[in-house]
N, C-alpha and C positions, 0 to 999 in steps of 0.2 A: 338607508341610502346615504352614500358620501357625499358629502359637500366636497366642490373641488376649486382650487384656485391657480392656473397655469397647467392645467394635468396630472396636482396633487390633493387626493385627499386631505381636509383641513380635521374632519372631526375621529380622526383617529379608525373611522368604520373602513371594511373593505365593502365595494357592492357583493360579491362573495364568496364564502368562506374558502375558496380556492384559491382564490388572489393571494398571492405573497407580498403582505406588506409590514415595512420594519417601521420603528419610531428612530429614526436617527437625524434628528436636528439638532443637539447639543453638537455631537461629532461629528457634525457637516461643518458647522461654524466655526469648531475648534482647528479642522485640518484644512481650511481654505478662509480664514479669518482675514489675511495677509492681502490675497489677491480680491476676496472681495473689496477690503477696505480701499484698496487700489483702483478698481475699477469704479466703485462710488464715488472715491474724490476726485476722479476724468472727467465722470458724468453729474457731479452736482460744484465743485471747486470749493465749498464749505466745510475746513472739519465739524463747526458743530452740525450742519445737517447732515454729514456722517454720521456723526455720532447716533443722530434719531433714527437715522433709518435703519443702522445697523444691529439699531436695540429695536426697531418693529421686524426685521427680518429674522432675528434669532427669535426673535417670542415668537410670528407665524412659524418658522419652520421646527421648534420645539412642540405646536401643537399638531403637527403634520407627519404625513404619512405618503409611503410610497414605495412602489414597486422594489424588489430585490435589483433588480435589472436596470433600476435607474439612476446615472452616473448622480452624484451627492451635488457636485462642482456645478451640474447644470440645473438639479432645483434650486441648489441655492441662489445662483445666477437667474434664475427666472423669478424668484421672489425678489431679490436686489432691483432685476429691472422695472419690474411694477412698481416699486417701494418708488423708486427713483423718478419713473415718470410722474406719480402722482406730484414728488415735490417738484418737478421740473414745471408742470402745468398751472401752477401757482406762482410761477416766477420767472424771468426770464434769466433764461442761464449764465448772461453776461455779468448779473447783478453780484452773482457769486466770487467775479474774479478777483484774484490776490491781484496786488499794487503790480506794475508790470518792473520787472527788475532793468538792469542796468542790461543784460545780455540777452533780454526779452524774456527768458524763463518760463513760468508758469502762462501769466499772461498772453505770449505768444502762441504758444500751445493753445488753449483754450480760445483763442480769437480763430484760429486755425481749425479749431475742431467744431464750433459757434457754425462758421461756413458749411458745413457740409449737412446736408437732409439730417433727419432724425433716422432715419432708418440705415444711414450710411455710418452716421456718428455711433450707433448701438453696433454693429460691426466691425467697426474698425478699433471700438474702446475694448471688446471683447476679444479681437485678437490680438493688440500689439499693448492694450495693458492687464487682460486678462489671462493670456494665453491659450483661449479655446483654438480647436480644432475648426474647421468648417462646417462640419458634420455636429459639434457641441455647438456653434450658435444658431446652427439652424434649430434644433431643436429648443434652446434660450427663447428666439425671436418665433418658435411656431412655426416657422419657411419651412419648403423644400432647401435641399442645402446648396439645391443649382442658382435657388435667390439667393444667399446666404453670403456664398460666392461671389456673384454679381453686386450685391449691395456694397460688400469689402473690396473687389476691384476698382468701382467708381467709386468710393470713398479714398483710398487710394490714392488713385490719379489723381481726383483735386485737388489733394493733402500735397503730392508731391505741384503740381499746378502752381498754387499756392508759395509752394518755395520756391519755386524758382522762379515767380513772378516779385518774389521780395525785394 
């Protein structure tokens, strides 16, 4: 029987032998290296806790497994976001933030994205620094993608809220 984590088998097994499934976590990691590293430092503002989680992500998804049929970009992104919440849940995500600059920069961003629910914040870091589709972070976040939708529109609006309350 597989062990599974987000929808991906972890020990390499299919439930059976019918299942099409491939090993490719090295060349997930390698062909979306860039965007994930991008999406992690939205959601934790630490390069070194990048660094960590980038290195527990490429070792789960080197030992995993999964469907022909399923997009690389969005297991990879669903292993990133469990990596990410655990270190989120250990620390408050403000603690993370860079010095706020001169023009507000990183800082402002990050006090900006801090505002918004957790499940608004994982949609909105998914489409405007990750690049998914609606239909990829619902499947990221587990949603239907009509939540999906919805969590990124009100994330959104308060992000824009937020500016123009500045």
């Amino acid at each position: 029987m597989a062990t599974y984590a987000g929808g991906v088998a972890l020990n390499g097994e299919a439930d059976s032998p019918s299942e099409a499934t491939l090993q490719r976590g090295a060349p997930a990691i390698r062909a979306h290296a860039c965007t994930l590293a991008r999406v992690a430092m939205a959601w934790l503002g630490s390069e070194t806790e990048v660094s960590r989680v980038l290195e527990q992500v490429a070792r789960e998804l080197g030992a995993a497994t999964w469907s022909a049929s399923d997009d690389d970009l969005v297991v990879a992104m669903r292993f990133l976001r469990a990596a990410c919440a655990t270190k989120l849940s250990s620390a408050p995500m403000l603690s993370h933030a860079p010095a706020r600059r001169a023009d507000g920069g990183p800082a402002l961003a990050r006090a900006a994205l801090e505002a918004l629910r957790p499940t608004e914040r994982d949609a909105v870091v998914l489409r405007l620094v990750g690049g998914l589709r609606t239909d990829q972070i619902a499947s990221v976040c587990s949603i239907d993608e009509g939540a999906a939708r919805d969590r990124l529109t009100r994330g959104l609006a308060r992000l824009l809220e937020k500016e123009e309350g500045r």
